[in-house]
PyMOL Python script that loads the backbone (N, CA, C, O; Angstrom):
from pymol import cmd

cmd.read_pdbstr("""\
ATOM      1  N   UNK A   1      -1.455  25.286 -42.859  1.00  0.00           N
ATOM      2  CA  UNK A   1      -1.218  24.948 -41.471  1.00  0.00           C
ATOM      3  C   UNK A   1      -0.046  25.735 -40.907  1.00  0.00           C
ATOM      4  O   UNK A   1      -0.219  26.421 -39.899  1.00  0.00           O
ATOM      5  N   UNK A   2       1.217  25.667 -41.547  1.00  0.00           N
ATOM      6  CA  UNK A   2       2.275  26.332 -41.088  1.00  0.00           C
ATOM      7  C   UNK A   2       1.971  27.965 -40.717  1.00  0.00           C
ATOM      8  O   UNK A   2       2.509  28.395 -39.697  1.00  0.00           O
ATOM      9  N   UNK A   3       1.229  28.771 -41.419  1.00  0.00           N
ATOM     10  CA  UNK A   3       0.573  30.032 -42.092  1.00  0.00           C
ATOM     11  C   UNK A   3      -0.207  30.232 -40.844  1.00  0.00           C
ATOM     12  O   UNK A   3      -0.699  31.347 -40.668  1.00  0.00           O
ATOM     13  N   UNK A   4      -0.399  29.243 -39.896  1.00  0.00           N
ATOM     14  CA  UNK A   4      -1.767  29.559 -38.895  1.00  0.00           C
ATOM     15  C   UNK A   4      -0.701  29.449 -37.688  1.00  0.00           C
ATOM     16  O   UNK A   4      -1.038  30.046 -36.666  1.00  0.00           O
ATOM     17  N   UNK A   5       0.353  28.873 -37.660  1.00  0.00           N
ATOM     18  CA  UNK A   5       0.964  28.183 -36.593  1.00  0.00           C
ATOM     19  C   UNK A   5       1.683  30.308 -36.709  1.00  0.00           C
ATOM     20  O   UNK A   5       1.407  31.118 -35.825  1.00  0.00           O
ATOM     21  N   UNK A   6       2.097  30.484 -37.317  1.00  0.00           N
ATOM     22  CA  UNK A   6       2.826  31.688 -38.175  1.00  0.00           C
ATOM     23  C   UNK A   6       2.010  32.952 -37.166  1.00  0.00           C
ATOM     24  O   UNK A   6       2.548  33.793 -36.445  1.00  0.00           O
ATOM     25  N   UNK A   7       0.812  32.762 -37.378  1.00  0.00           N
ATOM     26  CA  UNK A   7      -0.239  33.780 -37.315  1.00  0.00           C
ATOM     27  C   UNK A   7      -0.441  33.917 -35.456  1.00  0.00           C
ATOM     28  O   UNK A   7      -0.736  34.972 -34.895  1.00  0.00           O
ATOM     29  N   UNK A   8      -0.206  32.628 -34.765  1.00  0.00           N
ATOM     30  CA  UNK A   8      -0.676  32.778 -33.712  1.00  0.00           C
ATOM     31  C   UNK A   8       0.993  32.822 -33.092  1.00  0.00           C
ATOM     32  O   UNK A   8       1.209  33.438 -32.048  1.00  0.00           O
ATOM     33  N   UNK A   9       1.444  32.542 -33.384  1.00  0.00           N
ATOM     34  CA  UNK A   9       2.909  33.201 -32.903  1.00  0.00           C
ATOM     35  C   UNK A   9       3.168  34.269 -33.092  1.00  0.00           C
ATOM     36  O   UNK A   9       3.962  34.513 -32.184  1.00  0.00           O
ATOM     37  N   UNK A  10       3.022  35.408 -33.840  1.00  0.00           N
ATOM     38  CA  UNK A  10       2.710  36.359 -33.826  1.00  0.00           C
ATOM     39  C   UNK A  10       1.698  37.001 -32.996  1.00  0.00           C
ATOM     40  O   UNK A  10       2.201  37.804 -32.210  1.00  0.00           O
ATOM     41  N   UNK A  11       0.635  36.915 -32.935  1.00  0.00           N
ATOM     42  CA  UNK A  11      -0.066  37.142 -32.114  1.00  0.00           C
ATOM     43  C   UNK A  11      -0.128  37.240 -30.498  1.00  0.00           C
ATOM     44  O   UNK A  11      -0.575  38.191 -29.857  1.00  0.00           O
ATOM     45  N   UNK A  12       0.532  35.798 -29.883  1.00  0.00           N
ATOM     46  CA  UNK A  12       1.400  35.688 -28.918  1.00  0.00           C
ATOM     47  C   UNK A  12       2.513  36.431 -28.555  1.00  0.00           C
ATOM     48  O   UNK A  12       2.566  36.576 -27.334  1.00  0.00           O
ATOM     49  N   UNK A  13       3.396  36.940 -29.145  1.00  0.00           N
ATOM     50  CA  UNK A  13       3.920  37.883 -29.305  1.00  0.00           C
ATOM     51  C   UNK A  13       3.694  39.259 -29.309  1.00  0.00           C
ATOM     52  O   UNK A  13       4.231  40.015 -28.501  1.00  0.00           O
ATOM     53  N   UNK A  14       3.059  39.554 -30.029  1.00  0.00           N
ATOM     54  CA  UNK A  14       2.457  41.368 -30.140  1.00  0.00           C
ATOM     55  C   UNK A  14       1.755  41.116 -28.700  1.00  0.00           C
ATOM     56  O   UNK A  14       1.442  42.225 -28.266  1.00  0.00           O
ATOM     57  N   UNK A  15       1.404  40.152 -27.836  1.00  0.00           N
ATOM     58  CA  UNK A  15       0.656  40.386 -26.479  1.00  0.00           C
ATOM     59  C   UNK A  15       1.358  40.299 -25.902  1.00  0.00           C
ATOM     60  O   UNK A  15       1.150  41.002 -24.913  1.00  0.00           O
ATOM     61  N   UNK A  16       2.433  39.690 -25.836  1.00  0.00           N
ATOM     62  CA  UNK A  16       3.737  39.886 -25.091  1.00  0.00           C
ATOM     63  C   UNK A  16       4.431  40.745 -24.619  1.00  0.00           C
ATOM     64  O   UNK A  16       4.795  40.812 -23.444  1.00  0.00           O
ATOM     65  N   UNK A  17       4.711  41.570 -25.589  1.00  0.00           N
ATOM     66  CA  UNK A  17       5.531  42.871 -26.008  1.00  0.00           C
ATOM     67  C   UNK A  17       4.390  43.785 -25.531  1.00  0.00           C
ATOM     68  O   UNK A  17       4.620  44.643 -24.678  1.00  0.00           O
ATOM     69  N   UNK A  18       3.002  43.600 -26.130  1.00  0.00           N
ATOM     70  CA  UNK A  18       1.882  44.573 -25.487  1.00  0.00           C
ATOM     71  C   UNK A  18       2.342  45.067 -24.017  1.00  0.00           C
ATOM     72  O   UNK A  18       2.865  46.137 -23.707  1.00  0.00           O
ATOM     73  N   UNK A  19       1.963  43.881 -23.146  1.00  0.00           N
ATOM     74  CA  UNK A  19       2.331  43.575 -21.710  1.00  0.00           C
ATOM     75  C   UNK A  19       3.128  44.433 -21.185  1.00  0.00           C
ATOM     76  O   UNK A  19       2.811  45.422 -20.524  1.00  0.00           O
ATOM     77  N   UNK A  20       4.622  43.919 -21.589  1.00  0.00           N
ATOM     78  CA  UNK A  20       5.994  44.602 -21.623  1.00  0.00           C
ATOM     79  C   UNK A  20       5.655  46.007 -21.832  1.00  0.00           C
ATOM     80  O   UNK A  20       6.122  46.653 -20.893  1.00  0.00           O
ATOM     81  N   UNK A  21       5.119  46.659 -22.559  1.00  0.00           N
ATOM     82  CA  UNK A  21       5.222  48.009 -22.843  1.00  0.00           C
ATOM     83  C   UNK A  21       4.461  48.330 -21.586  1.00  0.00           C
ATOM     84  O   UNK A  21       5.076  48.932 -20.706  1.00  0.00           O
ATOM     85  N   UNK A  22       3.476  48.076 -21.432  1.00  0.00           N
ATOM     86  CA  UNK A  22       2.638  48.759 -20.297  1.00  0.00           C
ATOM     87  C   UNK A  22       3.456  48.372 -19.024  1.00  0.00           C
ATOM     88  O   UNK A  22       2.967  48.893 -18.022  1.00  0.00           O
ATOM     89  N   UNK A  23       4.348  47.754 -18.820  1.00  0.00           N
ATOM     90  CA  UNK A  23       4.844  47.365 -17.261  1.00  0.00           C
ATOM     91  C   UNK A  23       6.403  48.645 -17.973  1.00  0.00           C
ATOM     92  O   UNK A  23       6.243  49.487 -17.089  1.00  0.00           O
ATOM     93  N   UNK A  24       7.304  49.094 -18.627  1.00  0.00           N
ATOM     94  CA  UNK A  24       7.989  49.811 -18.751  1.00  0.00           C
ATOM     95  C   UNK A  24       7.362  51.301 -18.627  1.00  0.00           C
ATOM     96  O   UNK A  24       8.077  52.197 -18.177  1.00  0.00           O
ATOM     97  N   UNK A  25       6.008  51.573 -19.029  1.00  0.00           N
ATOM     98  CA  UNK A  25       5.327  52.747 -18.665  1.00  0.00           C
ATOM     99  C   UNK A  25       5.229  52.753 -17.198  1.00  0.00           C
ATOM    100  O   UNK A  25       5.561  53.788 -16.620  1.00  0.00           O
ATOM    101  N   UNK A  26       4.773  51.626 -16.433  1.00  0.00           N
ATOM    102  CA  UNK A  26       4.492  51.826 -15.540  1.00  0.00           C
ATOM    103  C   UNK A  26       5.951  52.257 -14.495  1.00  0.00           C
ATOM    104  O   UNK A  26       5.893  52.934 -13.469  1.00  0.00           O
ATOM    105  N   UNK A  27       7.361  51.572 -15.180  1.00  0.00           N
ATOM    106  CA  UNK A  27       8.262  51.898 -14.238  1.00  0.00           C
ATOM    107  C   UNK A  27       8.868  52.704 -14.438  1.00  0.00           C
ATOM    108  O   UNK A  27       9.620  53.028 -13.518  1.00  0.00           O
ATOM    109  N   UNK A  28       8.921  53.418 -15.568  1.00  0.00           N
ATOM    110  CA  UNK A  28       9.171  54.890 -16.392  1.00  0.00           C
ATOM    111  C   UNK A  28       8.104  55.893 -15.200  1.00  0.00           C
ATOM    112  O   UNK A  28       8.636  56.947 -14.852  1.00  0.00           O
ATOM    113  N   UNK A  29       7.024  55.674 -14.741  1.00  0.00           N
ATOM    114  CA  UNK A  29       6.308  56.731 -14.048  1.00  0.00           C
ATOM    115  C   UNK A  29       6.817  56.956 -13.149  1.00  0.00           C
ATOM    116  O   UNK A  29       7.132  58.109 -12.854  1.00  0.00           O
ATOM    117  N   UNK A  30       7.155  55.575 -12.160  1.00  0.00           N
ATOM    118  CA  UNK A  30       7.349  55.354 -10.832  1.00  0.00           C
ATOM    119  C   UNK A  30       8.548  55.791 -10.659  1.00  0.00           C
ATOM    120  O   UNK A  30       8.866  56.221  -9.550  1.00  0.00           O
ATOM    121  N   UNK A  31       9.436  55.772 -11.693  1.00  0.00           N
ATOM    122  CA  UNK A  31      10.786  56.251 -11.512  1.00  0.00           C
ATOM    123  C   UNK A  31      10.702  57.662 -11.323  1.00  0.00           C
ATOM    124  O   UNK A  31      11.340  58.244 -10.446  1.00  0.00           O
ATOM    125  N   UNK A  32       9.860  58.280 -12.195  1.00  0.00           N
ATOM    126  CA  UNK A  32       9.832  60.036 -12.435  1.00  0.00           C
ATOM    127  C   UNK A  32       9.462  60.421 -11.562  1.00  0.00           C
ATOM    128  O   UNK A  32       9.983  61.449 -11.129  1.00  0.00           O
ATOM    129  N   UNK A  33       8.423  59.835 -10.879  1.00  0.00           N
ATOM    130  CA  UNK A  33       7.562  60.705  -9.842  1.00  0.00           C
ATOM    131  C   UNK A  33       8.457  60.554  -8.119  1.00  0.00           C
ATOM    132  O   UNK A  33       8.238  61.311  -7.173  1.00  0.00           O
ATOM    133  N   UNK A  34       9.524  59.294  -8.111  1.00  0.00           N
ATOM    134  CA  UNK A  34      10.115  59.120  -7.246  1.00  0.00           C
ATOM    135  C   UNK A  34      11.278  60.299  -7.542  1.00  0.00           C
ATOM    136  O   UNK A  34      11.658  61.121  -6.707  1.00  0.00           O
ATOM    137  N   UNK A  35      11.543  60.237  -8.317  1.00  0.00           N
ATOM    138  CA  UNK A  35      12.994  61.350  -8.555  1.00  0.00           C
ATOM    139  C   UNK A  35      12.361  62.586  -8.583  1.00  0.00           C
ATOM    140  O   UNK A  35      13.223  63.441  -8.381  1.00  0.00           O
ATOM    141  N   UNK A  36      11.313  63.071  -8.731  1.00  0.00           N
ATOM    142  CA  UNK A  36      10.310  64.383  -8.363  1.00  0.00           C
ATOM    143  C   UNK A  36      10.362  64.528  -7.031  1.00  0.00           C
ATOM    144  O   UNK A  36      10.852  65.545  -6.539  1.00  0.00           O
ATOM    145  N   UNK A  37       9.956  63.716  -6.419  1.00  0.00           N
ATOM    146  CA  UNK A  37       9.738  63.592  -5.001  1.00  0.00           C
ATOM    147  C   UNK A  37      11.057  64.320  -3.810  1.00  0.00           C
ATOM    148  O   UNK A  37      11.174  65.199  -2.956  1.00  0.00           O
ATOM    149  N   UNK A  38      11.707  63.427  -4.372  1.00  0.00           N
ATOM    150  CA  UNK A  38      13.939  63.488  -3.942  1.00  0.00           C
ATOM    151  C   UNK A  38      13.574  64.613  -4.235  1.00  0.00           C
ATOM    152  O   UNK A  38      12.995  65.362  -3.448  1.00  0.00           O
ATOM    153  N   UNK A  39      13.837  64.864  -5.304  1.00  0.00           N
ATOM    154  CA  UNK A  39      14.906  66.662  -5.620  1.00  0.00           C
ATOM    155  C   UNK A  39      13.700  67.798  -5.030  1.00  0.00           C
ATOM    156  O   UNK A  39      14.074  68.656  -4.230  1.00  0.00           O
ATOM    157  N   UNK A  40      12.645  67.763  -5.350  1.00  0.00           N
ATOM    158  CA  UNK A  40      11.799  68.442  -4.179  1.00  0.00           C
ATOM    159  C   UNK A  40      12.132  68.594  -2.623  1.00  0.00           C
ATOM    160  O   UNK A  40      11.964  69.675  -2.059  1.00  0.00           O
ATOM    161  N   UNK A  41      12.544  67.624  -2.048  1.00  0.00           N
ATOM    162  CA  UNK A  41      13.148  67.040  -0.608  1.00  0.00           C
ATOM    163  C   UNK A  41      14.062  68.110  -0.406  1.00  0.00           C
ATOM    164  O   UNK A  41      13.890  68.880   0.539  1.00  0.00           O
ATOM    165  N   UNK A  42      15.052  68.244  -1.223  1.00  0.00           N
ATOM    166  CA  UNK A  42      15.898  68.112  -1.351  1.00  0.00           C
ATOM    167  C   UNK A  42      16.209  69.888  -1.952  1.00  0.00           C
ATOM    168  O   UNK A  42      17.193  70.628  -1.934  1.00  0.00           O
ATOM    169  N   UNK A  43      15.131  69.983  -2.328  1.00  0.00           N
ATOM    170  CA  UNK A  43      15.140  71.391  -2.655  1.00  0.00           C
ATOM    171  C   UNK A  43      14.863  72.360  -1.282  1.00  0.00           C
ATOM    172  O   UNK A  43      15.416  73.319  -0.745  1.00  0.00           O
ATOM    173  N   UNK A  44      13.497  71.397  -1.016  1.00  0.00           N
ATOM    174  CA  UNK A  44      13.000  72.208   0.559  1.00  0.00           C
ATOM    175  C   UNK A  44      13.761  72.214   1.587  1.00  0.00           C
ATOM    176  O   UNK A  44      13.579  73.102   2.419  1.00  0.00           O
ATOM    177  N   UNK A  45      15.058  70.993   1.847  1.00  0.00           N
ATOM    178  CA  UNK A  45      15.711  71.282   2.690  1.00  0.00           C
ATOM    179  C   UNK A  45      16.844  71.986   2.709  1.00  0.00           C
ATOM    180  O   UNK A  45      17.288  72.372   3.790  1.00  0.00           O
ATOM    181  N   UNK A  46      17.467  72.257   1.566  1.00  0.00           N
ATOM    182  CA  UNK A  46      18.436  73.230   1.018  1.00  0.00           C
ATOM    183  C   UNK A  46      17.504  75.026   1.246  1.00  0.00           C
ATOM    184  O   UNK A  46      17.965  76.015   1.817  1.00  0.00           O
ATOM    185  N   UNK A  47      16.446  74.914   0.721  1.00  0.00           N
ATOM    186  CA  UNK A  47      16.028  76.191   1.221  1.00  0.00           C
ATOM    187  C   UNK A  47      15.487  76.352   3.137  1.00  0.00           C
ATOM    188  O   UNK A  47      15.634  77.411   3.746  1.00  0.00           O
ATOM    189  N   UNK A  48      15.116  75.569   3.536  1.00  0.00           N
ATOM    190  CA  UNK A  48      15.393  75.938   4.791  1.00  0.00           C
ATOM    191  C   UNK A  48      16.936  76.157   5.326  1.00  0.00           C
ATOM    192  O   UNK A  48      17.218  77.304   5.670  1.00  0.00           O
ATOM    193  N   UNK A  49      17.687  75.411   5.398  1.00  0.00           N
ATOM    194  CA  UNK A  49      19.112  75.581   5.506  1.00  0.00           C
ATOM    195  C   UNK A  49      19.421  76.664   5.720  1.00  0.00           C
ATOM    196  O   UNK A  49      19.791  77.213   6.757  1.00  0.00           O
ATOM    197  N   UNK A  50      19.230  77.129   4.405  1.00  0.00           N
ATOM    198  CA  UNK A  50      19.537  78.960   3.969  1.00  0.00           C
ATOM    199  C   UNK A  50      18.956  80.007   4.381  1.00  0.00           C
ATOM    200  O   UNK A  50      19.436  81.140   4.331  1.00  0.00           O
ATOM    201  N   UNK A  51      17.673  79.645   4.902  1.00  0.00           N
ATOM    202  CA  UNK A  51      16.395  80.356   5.660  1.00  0.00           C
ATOM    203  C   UNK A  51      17.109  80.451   7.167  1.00  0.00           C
ATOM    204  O   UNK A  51      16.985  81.490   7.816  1.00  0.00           O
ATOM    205  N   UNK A  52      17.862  79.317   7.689  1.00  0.00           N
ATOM    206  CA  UNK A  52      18.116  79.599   8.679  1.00  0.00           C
ATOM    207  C   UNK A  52      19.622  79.871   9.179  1.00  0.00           C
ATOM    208  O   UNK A  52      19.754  79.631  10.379  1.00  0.00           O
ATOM    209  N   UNK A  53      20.418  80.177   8.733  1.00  0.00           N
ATOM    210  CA  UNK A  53      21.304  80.621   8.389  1.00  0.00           C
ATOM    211  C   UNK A  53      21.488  82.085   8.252  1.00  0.00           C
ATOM    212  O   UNK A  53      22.270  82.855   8.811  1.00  0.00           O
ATOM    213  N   UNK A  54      20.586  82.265   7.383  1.00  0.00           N
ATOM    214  CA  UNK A  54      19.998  83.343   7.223  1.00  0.00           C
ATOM    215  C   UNK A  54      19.628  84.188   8.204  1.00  0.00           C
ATOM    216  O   UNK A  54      20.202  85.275   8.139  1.00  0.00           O
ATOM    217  N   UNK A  55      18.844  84.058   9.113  1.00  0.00           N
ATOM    218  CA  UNK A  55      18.529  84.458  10.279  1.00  0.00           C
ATOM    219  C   UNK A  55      19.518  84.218  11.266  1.00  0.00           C
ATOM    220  O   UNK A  55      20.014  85.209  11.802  1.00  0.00           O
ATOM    221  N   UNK A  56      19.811  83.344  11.529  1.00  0.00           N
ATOM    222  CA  UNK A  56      21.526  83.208  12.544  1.00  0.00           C
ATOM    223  C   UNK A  56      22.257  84.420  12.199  1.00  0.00           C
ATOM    224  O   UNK A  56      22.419  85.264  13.080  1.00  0.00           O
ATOM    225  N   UNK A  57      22.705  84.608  11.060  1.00  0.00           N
ATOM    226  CA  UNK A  57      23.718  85.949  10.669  1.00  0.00           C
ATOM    227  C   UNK A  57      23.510  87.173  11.511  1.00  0.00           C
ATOM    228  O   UNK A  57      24.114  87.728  12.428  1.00  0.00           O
ATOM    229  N   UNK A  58      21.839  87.467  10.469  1.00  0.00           N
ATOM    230  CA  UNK A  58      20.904  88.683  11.087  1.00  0.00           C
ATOM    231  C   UNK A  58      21.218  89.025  12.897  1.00  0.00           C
ATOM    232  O   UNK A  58      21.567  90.121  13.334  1.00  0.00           O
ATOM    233  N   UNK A  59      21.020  87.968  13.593  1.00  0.00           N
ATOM    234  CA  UNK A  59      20.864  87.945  14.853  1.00  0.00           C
ATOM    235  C   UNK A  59      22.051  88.229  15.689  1.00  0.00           C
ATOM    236  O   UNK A  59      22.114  88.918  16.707  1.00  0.00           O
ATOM    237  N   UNK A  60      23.413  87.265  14.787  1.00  0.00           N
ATOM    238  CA  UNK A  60      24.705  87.372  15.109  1.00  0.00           C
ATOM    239  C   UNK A  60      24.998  89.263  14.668  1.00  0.00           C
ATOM    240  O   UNK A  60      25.637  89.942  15.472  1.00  0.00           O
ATOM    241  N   UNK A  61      24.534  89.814  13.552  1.00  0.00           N
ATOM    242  CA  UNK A  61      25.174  90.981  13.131  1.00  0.00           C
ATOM    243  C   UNK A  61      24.178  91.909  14.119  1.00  0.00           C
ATOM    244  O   UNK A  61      24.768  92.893  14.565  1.00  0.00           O
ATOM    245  N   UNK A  62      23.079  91.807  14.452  1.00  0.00           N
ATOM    246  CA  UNK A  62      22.139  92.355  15.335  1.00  0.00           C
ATOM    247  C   UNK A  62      22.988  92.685  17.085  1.00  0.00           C
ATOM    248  O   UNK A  62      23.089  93.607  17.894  1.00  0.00           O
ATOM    249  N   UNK A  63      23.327  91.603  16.959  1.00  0.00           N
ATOM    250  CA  UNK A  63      23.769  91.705  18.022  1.00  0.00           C
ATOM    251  C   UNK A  63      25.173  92.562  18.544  1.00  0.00           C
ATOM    252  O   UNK A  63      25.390  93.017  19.667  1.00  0.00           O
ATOM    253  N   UNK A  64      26.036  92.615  17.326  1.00  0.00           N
ATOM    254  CA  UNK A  64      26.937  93.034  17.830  1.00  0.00           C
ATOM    255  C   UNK A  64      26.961  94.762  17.316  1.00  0.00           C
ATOM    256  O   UNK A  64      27.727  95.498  17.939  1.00  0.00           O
ATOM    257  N   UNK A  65      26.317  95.222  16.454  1.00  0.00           N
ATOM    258  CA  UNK A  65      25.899  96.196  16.219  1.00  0.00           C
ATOM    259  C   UNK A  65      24.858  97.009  17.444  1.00  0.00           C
ATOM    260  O   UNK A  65      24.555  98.190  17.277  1.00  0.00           O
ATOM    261  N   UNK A  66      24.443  96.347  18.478  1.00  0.00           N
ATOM    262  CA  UNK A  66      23.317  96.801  19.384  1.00  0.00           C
ATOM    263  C   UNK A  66      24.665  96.852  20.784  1.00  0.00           C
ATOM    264  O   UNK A  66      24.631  97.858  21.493  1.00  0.00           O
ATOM    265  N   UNK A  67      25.314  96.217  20.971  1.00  0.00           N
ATOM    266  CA  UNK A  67      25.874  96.118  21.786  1.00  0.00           C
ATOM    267  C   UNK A  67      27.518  96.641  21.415  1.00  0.00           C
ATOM    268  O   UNK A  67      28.368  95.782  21.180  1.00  0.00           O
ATOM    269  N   UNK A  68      27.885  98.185  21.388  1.00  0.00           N
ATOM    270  CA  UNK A  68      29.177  98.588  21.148  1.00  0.00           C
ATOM    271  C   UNK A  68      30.062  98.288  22.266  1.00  0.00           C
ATOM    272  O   UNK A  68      31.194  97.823  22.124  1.00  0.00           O
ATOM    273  N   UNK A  69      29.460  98.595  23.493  1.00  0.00           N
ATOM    274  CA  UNK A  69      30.833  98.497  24.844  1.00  0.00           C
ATOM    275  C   UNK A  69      31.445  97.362  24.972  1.00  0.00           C
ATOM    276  O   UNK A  69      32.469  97.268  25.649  1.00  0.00           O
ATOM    277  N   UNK A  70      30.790  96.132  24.212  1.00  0.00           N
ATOM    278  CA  UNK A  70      31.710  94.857  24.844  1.00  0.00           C
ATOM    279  C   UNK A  70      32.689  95.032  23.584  1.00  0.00           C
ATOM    280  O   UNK A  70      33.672  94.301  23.461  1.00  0.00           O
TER     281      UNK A  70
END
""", "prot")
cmd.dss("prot")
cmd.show_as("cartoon", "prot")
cmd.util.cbc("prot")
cmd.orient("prot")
């Protein structure tokens, strides 16, 4: 009797922990794919930034190179 009581407590358990594992996968994903997301963001707006900046210069050095008399 004790041996059965033994067996299904265990059992109860390993489904427990089963559970648990699949809900830590699931927030292990959600975490990754959210922090993928950010630094992507975050990438694209750092490269526009620089994209435009970039072109400001050009336009600023354009300009004063085209125009000597002032």
């Amino acid at each position: 009797m004790f041996k059965s009581v033994i067996n299904i407590f265990t059992f109860l358990a390993m489904l427990c922990l089963l559970s648990a594992c699949a809900e830590f996968k699931e927030a292990g994903r959600s975490i990754g794919h959210t922090t993928r997301n950010v630094t992507t963001d975050i990438g694209h707006g750092s490269r526009d930034t620089v994209q435009a900046i970039g072109r400001g210069t050009k336009r600023v050095v354009k300009s004063i190179t085209q125009d000597p008399e002032q």
